[in-house]
N, C-alpha and C positions, 0 to 999 in steps of 0.2 A: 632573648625572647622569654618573657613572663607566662610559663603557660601553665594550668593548673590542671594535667588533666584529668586529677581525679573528680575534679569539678564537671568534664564534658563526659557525663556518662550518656548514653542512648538515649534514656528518659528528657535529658533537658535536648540536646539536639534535636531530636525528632519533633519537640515542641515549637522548637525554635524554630524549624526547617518552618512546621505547619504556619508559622504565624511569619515565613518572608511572603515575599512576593516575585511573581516572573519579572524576568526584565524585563519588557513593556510595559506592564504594569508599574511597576517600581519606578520608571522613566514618568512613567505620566502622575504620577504623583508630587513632582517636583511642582516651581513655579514655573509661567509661560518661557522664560527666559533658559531656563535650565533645561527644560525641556529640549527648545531651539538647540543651544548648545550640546547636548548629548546627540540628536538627533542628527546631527551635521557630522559629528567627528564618527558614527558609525558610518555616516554613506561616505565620508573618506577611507573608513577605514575599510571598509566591502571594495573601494573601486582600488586601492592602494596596499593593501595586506589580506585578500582573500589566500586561503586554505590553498596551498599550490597540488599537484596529483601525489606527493610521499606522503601528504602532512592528510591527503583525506585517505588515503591507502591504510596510512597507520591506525587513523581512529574508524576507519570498515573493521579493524579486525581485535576491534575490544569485545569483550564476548560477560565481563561484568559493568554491574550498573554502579553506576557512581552519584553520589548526591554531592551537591557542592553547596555551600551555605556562604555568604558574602556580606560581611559587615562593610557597610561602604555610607557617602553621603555625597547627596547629588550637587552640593556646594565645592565639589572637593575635584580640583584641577586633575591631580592622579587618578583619582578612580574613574573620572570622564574619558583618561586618555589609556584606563587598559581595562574596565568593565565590561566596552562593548565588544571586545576584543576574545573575552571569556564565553558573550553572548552569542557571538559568532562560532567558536569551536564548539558548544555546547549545540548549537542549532543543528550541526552538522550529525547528531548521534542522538537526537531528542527520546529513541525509545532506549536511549542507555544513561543519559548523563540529563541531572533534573537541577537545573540551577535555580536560586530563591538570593533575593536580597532582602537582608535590614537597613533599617538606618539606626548606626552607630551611635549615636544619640538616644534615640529612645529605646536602646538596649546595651546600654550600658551593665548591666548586669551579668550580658556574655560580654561584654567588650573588656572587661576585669580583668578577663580571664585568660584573653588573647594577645596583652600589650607586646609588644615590638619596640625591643632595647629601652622598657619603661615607660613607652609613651602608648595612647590610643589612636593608633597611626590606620589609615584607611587607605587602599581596601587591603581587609586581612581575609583570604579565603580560608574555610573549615571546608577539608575532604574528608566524607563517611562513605563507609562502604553501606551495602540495600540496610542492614539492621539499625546503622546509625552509630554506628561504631566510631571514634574516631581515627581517622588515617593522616590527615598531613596538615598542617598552618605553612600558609603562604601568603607573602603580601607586603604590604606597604610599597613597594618598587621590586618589578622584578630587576635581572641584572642590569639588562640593558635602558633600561629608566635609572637606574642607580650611575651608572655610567655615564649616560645625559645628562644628569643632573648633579654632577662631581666638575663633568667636565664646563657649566654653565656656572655652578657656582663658587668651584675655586678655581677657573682660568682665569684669564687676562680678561674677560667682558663677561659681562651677567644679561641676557635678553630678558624684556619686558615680559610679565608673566603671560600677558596675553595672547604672543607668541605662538605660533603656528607648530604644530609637532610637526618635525620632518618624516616623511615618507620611510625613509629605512629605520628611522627611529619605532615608526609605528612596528612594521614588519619584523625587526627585532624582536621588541617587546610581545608580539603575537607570537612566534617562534618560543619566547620562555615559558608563556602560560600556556603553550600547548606542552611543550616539556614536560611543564610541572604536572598537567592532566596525564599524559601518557606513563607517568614516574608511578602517579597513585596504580591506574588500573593494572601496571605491572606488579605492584604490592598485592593488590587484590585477585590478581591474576592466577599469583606463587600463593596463597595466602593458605595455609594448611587446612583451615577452619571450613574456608570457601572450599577448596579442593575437594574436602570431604565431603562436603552438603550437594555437590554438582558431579559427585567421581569423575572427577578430569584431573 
């Protein structure tokens, strides 16, 4: 992982953060088509990978805000099959967790910064804590998409890309980016800096 983080100070994040977009917004900035597509695989993914009562138990009892920053592109099979997925645990805690996308394309300038084993891979999550600090890069495929996709493309058969995500496939992968959300606010949780500024 390429990461440069003396390059991700506060100052460019927080710019960065101001200039994504909500996901709604960000969804409907696509073409008609991409749109469709996005908007399908969140209403599968709401009737087939909703938040089960541990998973909303866990993020009732996050008590720091999180900002999440998302280079992603709405052309990009991955990020369709775990963005809305992020947009979904983030809906769940909207007065704690504030998510924004870019498109990786015309921000290239952070995308530099974030490559994933050399390449400009999507979607790459940036987690700050409230000041914009940076706390965590996540992305390209969580586990369980990396494992899909091992076992799709060097098994015995390869499915057509157009292909349908399977249901436990989706759940999976909603399972690791909620991980990865709960991994940060434990950071931020412990975080001496925070501790101090909240005497908790």
């Amino acid at each position: 992982m390429a990461l440069s983080c003396r390059m991700l100070t506060p100052d460019t994040l927080r710019a960065k953060f101001a200039a994504g977009l909500p996901y709604e917004a960000y969804v409907k900035s696509g073409t008609p088509a991409q749109r469709d597509d996005w908007q399908r695989f969140e209403r599968i993914a709401r009737d087939h990978a909703s938040l089960n009562s541990h998973q909303r138990s866990a993020l009732r009892d996050f008590v720091r805000p999180i900002n999440i920053l998302v280079l992603s592109g709405l052309w990009c099979g991955d990020c369709l099959a775990q963005c809305p997925l992020l947009a979904i645990i983030a809906d769940e805690r909207p007065d704690l967790i504030t998510l924004r996308f870019l498109d990786r394309d015309q921000h290239r300038d952070l995308a530099q910064h974030v490559q994933i084993c050399g390449g400009f891979r999507v979607p790459t999550a940036i987690f700050m804590n409230e000041e914009f600090d940076f706390v965590s890069l996540y992305g390209d495929k969580s586990l369980a998409r990396l494992r899909a996709a091992a076992a799709k493309s060097l098994g015995a058969s390869c499915p057509l890309p157009t292909a349908e995500v399977p249901h436990d496939e989706i759940q999976a992968t909603m399972a690791d980016w909620l991980h990865e959300v709960e991994r940060v606010h434990l950071l931020l949780r412990l975080s001496p800096k925070l501790r101090a500024k909240y005497g908790d």
